[in-house]
C-alpha positions as CSV (number, residue, x, y, z in Angstrom):
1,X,0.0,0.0,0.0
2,X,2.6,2.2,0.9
3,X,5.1,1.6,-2.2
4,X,1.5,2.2,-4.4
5,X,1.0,5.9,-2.6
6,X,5.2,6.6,-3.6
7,X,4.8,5.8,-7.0
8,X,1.8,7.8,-7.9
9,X,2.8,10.8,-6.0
10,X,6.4,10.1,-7.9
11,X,3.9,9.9,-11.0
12,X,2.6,12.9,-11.2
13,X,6.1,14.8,-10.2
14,X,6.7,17.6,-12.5
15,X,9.7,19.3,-13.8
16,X,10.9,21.8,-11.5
17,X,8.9,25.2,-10.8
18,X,11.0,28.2,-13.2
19,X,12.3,30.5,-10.4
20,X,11.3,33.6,-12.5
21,X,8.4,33.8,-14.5
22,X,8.3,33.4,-18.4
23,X,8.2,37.3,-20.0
24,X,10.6,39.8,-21.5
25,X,12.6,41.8,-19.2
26,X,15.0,44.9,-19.6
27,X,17.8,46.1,-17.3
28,X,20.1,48.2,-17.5
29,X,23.9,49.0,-16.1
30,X,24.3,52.9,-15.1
31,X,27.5,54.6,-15.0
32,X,28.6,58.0,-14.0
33,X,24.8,59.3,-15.2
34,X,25.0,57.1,-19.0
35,X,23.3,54.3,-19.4
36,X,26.1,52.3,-21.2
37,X,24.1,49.0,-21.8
38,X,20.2,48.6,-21.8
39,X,19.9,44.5,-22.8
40,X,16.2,42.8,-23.2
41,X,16.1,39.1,-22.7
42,X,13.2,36.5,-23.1
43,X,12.9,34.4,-20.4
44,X,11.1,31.0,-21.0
45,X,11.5,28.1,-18.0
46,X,14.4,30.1,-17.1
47,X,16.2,30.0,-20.2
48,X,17.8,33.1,-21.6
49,X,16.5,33.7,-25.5
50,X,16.0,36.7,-27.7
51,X,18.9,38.4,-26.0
52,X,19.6,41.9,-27.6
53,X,21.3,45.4,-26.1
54,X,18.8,48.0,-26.8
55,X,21.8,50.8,-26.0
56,X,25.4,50.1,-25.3
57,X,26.6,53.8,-24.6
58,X,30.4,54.3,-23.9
59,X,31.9,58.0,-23.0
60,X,29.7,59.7,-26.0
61,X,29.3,56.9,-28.4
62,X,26.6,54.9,-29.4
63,X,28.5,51.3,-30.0
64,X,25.1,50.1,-32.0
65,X,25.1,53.0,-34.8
66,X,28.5,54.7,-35.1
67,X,30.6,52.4,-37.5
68,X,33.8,53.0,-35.8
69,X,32.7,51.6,-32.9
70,X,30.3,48.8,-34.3
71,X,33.4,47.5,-35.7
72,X,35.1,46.9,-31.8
73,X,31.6,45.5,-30.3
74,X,32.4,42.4,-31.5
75,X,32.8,41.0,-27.8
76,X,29.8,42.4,-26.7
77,X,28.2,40.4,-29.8
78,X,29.6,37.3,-28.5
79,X,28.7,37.5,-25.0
80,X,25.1,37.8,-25.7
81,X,25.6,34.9,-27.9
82,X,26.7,33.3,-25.5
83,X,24.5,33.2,-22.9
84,X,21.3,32.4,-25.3
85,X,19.8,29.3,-25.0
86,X,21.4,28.7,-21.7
87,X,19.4,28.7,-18.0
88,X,20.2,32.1,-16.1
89,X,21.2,30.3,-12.9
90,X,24.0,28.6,-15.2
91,X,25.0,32.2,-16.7
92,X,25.4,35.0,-14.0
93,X,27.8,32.9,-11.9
94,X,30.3,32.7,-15.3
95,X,30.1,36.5,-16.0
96,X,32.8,37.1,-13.7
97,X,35.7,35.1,-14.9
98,X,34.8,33.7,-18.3
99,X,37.8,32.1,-20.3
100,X,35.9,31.7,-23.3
101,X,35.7,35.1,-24.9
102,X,38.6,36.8,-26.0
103,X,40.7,38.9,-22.8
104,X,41.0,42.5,-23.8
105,X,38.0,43.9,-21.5
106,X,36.0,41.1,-21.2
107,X,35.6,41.6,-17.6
108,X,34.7,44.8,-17.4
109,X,32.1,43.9,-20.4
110,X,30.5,41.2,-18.5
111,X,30.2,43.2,-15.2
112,X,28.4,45.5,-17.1
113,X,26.1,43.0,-18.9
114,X,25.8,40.9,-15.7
115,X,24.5,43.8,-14.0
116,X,22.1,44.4,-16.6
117,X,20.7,41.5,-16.6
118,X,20.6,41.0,-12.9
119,X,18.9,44.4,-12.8
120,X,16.1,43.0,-14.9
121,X,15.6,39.8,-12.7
122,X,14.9,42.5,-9.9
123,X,12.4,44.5,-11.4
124,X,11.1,41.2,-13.1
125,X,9.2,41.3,-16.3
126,X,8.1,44.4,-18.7
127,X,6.1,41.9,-20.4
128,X,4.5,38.3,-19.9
129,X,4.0,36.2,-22.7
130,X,0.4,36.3,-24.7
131,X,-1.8,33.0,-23.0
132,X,-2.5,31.0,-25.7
133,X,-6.3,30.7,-26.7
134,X,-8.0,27.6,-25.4
């Protein structure tokens, strides 16, 4: 009797609960009055996708438009990269001594995304996903 009540209550075990709910969130990382990187991320069962930077500001120049500096965001490309498709509990703890992007300022880069995006987990989300029609 007992070994019938385990099973069935091991039965209908789910997958674990997500810790943050499913939406799109924004955050942001604020330095000396410039918002140097604004990044919204989709957040689905925890997983990061749709990661993008809506700004990414440094000392007067926008590093999304102006082409002299679109062509030295390439490590900022590549961190968002990746980090997508991957859980968020498995990605903040690597943002602060990753070996696999290049060297030259990727610390200080993802300190700055890191606190973006931990920014948006604490204000949670801008916008929950549309419920599907029933």
């Amino acid at each position: 009797m007992l070994v019938g009540a385990v099973s069935a209550v091991a039965a209908t075990k789910s997958a674990p609960k997500a810790q943050y709910p499913d939406g799109t969130y924004r955050g942001v990382y604020i330095s000396g009055q410039e918002t140097q990187v604004e990044v919204q991320f989709n957040l689905k069962n925890d997983v990061i996708t749709d990661a993008r930077y809506r700004t990414l500001f440094y000392k007067g120049h926008d590093w999304l438009k102006e082409d002299d500096f679109i062509a030295k965001n390439d490590g900022y490309m590549k961190l968002l990269e990746r980090i997508t498709n991957k859980k968020i509990q498995d990605v903040m703890p690597t943002m602060y001594n990753s070996e696999e992007i290049e060297k030259g300022g990727a610390t200080v880069r993802e300190m700055k995304v890191r606190s973006a995006l931990q920014y948006g987990l604490n204000v949670g989300p801008f916008k929950l996903p549309k419920k599907e029609a029933k």
